[in-house]
C-alpha positions as a Markdown table, in Angstrom:
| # | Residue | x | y | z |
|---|---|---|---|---|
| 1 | Unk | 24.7 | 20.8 | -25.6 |
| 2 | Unk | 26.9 | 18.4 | -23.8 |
| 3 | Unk | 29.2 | 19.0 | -20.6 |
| 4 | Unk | 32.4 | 16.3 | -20.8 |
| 5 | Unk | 34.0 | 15.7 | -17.5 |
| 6 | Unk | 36.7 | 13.9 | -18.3 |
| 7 | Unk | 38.6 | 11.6 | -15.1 |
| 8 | Unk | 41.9 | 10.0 | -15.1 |
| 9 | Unk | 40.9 | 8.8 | -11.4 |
| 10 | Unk | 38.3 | 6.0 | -10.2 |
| 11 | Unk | 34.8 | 6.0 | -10.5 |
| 12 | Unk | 33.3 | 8.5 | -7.5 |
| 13 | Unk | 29.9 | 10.2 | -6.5 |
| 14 | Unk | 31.9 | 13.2 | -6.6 |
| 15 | Unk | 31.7 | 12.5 | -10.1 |
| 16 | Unk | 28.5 | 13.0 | -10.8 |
| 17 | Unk | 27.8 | 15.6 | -8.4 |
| 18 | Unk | 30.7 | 18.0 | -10.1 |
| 19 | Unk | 29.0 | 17.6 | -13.2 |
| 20 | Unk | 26.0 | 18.8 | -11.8 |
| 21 | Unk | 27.0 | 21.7 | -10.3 |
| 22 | Unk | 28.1 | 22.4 | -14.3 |
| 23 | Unk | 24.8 | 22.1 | -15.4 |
| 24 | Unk | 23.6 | 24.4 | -13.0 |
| 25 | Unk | 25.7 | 27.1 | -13.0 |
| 26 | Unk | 27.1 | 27.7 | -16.6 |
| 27 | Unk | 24.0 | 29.2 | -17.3 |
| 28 | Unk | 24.2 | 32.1 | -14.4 |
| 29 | Unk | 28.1 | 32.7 | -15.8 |
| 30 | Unk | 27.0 | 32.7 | -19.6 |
| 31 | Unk | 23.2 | 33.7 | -19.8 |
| 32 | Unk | 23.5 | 32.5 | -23.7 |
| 33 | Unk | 22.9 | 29.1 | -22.5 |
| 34 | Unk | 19.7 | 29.8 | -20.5 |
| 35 | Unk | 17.3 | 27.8 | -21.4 |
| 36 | Unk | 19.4 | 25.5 | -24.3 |
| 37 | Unk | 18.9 | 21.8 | -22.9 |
| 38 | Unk | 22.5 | 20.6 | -21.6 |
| 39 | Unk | 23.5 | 16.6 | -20.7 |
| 40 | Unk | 27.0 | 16.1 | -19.0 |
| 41 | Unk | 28.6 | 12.9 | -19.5 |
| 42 | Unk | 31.7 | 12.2 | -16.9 |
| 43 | Unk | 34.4 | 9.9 | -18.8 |
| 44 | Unk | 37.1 | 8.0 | -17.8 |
| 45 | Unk | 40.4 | 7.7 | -19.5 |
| 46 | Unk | 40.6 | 3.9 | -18.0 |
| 47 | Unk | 37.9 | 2.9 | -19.8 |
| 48 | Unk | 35.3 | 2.9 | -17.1 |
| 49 | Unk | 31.8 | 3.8 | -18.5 |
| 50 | Unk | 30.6 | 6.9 | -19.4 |
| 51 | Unk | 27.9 | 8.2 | -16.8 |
| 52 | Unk | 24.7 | 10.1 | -18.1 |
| 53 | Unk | 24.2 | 13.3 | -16.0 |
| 54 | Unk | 20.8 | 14.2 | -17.4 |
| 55 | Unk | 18.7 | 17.5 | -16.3 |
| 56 | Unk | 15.9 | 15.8 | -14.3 |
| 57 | Unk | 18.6 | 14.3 | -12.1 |
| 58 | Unk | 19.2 | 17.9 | -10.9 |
| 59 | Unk | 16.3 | 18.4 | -8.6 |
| 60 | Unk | 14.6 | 20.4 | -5.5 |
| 61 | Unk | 16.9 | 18.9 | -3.1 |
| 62 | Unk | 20.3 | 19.0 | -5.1 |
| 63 | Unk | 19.4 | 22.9 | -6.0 |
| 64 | Unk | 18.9 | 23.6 | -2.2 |
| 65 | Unk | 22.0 | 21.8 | -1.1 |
| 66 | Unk | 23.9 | 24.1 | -4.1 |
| 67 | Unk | 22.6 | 27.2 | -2.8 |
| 68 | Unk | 22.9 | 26.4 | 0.9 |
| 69 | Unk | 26.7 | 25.7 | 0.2 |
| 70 | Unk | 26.6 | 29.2 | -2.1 |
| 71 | Unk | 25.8 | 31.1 | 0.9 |
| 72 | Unk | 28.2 | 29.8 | 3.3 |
| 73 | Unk | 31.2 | 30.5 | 1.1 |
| 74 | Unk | 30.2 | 34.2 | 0.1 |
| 75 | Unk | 29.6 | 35.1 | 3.7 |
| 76 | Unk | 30.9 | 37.3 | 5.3 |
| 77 | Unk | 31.8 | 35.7 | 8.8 |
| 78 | Unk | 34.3 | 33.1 | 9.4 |
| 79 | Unk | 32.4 | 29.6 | 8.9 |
| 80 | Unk | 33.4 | 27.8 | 12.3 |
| 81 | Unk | 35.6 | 25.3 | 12.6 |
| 82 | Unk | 36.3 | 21.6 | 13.0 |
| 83 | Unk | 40.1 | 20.9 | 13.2 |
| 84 | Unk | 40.7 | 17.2 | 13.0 |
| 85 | Unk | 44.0 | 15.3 | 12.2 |
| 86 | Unk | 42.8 | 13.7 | 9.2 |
| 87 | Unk | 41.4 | 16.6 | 7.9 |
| 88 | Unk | 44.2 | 18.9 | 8.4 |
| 89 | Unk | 46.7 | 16.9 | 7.5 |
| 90 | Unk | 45.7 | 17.6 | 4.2 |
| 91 | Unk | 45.6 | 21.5 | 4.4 |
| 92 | Unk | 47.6 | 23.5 | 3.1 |
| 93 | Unk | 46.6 | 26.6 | 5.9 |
| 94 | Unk | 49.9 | 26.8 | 8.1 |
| 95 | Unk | 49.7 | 26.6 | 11.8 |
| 96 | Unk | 50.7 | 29.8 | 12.1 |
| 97 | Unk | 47.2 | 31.2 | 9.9 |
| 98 | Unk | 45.3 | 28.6 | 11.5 |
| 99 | Unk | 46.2 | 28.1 | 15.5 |
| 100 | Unk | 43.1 | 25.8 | 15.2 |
| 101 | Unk | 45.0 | 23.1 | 13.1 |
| 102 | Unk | 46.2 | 20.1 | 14.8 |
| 103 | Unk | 48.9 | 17.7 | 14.2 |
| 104 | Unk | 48.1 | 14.6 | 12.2 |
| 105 | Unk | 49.4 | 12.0 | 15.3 |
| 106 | Unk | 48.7 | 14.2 | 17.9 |
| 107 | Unk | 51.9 | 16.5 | 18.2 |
| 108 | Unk | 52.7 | 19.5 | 17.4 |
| 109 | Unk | 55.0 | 18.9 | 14.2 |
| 110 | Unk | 52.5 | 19.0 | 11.6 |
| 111 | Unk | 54.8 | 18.2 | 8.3 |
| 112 | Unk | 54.9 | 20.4 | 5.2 |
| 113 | Unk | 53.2 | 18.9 | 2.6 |
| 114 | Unk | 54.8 | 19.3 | -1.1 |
| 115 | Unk | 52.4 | 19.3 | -3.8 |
């Protein structure tokens, strides 16, 4: 079976790594596939290659990173937090949810951001 990730973007890691994460967990949402031999493939509508994502490129270390990130989103406390301009000048969490979030230059008017 093959797993098409198809990009309109650039060429990233994150790729690769999304496609992985497919591999590994459509079999725990549809046990049907457990055990059938999967391949991914990420294209790109710009004509950029098409990467290989083959099963032995999942290993020990990827499945432990996948898990470890598993178990911090289905916890149950608050995961702490970080707040940075850059990074939450891209989030969508208002001030008023978040009293953490800081402004993007450093004052307090964070803009709206219209998606």
């Amino acid at each position: 079976m093959t797993v098409y990730e198809v990009k309109t973007g650039q060429e990233r890691e994150s790729d690769i790594v999304q496609t992985k994460l497919y591999l590994l967990c459509l079999p725990f949402g549809w046990p049907w596939l457990k055990g059938r031999e999967m391949i991914g493939r990420v294209v790109y509508t710009n004509g950029a290659r098409v990467r290989l994502v083959r099963p032995e490129d999942i290993d020990v270390d990827f499945r432990w990173q996948a898990r470890r990130w598993a178990d911090l989103l289905e916890a149950s406390a608050a995961l702490p937090r970080w707040p940075d301009p850059a990074n939450c000048r891209w989030c969508e969490i208002s001030s008023e949810d978040c009293p953490a979030r800081v402004a993007p230059n450093g004052d307090d008017d964070i803009p709206e951001i219209e998606w």
